[in-house]
C-alpha positions as CSV (number, residue, x, y, z in Angstrom):
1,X,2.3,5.1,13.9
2,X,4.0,2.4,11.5
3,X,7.0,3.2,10.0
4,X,6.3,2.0,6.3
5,X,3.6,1.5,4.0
6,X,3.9,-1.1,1.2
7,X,1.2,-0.5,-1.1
8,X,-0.1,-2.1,-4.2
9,X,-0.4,-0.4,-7.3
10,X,-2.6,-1.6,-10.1
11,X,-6.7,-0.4,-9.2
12,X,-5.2,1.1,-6.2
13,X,-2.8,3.9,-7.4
14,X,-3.7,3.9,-11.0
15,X,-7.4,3.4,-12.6
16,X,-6.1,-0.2,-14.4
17,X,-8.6,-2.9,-13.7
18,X,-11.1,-2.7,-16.2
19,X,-8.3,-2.5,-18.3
20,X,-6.5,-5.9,-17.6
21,X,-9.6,-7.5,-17.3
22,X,-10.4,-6.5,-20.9
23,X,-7.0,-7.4,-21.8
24,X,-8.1,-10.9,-20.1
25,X,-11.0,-11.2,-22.2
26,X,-9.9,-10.3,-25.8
27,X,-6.9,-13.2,-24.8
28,X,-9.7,-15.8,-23.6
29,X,-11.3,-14.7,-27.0
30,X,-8.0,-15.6,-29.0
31,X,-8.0,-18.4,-28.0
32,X,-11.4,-19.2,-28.8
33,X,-12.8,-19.0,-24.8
34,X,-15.9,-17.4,-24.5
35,X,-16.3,-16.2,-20.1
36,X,-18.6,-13.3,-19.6
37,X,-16.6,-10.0,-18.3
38,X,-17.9,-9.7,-15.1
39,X,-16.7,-13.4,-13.8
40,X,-13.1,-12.2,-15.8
41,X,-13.3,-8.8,-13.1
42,X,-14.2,-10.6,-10.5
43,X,-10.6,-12.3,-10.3
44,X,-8.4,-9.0,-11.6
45,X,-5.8,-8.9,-8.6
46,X,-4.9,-12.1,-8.7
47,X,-1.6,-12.8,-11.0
48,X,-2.1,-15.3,-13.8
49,X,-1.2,-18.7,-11.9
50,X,-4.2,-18.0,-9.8
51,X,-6.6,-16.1,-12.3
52,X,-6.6,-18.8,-15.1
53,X,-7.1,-21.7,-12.5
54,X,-10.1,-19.9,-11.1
55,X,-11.6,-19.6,-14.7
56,X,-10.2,-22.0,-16.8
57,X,-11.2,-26.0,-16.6
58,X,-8.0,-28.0,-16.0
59,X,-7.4,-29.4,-19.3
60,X,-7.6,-26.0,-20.9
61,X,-5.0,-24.6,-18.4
62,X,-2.8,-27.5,-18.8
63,X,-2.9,-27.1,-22.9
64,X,-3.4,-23.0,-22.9
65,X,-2.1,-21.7,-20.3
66,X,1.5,-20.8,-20.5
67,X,0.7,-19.6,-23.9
68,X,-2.3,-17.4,-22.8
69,X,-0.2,-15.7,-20.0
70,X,2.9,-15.0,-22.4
71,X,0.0,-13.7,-25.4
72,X,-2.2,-11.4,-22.4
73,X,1.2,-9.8,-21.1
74,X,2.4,-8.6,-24.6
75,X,-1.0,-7.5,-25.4
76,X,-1.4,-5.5,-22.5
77,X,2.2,-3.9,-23.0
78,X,1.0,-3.4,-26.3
79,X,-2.6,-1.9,-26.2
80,X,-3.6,-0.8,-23.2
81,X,-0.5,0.1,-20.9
82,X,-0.6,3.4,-23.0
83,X,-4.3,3.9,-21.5
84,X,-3.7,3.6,-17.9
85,X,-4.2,7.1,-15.9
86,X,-3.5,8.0,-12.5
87,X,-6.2,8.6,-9.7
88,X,-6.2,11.3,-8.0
89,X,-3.8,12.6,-5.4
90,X,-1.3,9.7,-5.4
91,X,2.1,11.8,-5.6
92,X,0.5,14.6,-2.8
93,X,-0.8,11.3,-0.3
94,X,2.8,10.1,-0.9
95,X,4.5,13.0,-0.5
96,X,2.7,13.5,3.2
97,X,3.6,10.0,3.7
98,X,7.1,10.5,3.5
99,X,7.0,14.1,5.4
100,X,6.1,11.9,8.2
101,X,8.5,9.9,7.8
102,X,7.1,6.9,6.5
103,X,8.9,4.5,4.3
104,X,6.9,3.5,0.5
105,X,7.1,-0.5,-0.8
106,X,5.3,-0.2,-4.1
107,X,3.7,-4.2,-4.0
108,X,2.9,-5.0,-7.4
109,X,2.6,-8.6,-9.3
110,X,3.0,-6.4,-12.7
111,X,5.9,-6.7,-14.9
112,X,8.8,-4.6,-14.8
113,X,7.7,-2.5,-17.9
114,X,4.4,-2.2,-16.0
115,X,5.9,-0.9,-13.0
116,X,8.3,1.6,-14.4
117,X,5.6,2.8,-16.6
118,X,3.4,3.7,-13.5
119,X,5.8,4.6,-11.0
120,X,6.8,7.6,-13.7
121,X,3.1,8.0,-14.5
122,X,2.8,9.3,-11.2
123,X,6.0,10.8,-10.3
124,X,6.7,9.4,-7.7
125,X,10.0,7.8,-8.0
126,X,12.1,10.0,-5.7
127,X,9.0,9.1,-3.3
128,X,9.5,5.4,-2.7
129,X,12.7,3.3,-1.5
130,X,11.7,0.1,-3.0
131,X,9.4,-1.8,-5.9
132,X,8.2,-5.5,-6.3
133,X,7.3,-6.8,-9.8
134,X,6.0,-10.5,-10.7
135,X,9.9,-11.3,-10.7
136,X,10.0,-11.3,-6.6
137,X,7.3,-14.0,-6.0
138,X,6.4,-17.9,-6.9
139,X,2.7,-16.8,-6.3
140,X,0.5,-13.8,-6.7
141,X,-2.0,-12.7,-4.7
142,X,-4.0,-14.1,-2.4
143,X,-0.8,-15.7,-1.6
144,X,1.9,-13.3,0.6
145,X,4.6,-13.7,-1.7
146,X,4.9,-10.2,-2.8
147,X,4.1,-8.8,0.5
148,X,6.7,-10.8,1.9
149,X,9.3,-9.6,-1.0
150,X,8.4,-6.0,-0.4
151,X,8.9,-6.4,3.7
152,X,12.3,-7.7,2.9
153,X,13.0,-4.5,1.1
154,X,12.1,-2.8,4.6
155,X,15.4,-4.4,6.5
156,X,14.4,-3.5,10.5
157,X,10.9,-3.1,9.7
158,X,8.8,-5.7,10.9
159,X,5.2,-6.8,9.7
160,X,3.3,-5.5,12.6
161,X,5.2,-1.9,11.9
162,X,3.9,-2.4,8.0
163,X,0.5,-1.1,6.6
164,X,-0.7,-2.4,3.1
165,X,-3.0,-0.2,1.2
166,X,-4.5,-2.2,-1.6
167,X,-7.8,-2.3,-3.8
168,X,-9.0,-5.9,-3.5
169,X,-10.5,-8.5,-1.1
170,X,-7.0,-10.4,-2.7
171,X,-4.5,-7.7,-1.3
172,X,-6.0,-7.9,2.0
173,X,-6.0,-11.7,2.2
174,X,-2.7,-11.9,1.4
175,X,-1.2,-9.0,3.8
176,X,-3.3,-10.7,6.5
177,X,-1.3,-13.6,5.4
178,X,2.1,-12.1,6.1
179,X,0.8,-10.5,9.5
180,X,0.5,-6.9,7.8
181,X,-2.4,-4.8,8.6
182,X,-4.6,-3.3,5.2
183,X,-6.0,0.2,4.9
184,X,-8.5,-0.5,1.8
185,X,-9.5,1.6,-1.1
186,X,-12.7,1.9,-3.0
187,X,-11.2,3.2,-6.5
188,X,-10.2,-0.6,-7.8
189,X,-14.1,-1.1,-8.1
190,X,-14.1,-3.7,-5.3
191,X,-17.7,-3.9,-3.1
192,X,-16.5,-2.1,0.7
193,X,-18.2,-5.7,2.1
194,X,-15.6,-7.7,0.3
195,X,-12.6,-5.8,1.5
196,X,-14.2,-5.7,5.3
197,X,-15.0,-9.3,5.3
198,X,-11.1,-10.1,3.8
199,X,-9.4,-8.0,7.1
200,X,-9.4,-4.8,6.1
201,X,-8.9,-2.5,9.1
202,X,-10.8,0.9,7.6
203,X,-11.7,2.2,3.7
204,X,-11.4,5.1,1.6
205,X,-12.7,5.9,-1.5
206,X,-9.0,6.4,-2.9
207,X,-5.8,7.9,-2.3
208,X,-7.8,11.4,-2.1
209,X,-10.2,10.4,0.5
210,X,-7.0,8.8,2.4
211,X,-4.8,11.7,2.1
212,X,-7.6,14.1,2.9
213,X,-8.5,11.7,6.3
214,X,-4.7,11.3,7.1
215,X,-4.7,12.3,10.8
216,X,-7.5,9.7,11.1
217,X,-6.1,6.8,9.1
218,X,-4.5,4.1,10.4
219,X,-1.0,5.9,9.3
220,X,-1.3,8.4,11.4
221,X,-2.0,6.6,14.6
């Protein structure tokens, strides 16, 4: 059984993704970019510094995108942060992760507004010993930065005695990077292929399906 579980939040505990990827487009669109939705979705996991290089020609990063990054993340404070709801059975999978006395990372590139805001969204604060925001790494995901930053809030817990739980073929990639295992989830809208093919070790449809399968999941072994 592993003694902590660093897991990420955005698509995975909360039903976000469409969201920032609309937030994404409507930013593109001020500043007069025109890139269809589904190519914008494709890339929501990802932080800025890698999103707007996958999408964006050089040029138009180099002139843009400090600017579009500081516009999107008022915006989404702004408009859609308020419209951000919980999936199911977060705070009751937590609270069995912890009656068996597992230690919670929450692993998220969001800001610190962003975090807050979903950490008492779900009431689990009293749940977790730690949080990551964008603050803790030079690169988001795929990179292991924030995994890495959340381990080091595990002091004696090493990265084989981790398990991530994430959304995206990104979160996955990047644990594998930092030697942690990944339980995947369904919820964040990513194909099951994409998070098998990026590592991960087994998938649920969401934090129901895993709490409901506990004594089969990987956190229970």
């Amino acid at each position: 059984m592993p003694k902590a579980v660093i897991s990420d939040v955005d698509g995975t505990l909360v039903d976000s993704n469409d969201l920032h990827a609309r937030c994404w487009l409507e930013t593109f669109q001020h500043f007069g970019i025109d890139i269809p939705f589904e190519r914008v979705r494709f890339q929501i996991g990802k932080g800025g510094d890698q999103l707007l290089p996958a999408l964006l020609d050089p040029s138009v990063l180099e002139k843009h995108g400090k600017a579009m990054e500081d516009f999107r993340k008022d915006l989404f404070t702004r408009d859609y942060l308020s419209r951000v709801t919980p999936f199911p059975g977060v705070k009751a999978l937590f609270e069995r992760m912890r009656s068996e006395g597992l230690l919670i990372v929450l692993a998220s590139s969001g800001t610190d507004a962003e975090v807050k805001h979903h950490t008492e969204l779900l009431g689990i604060g009293d749940l977790i010993a730690a949080a990551t925001t964008a603050d803790d790494a030079e690169s988001s995901k795929p990179e292991p930065d924030i995994f890495e930053a959340a381990l080091r809030k595990l002091p004696g817990v090493s990265a084989a005695e981790a398990v991530v739980i994430g959304d995206t073929p990104y979160d996955a990639s990047a644990a594998n990077k930092a030697g942690i295992p990944t339980i995947g989830v369904l919820c964040g809208g990513y194909p099951e292929k994409d998070l098998r093919d990026a590592g991960c070790i087994a998938i649920f449809r969401g934090p129901e399906h895993l709490l409901a399968e506990f004594d089969q999941s990987p956190l229970a072994r």
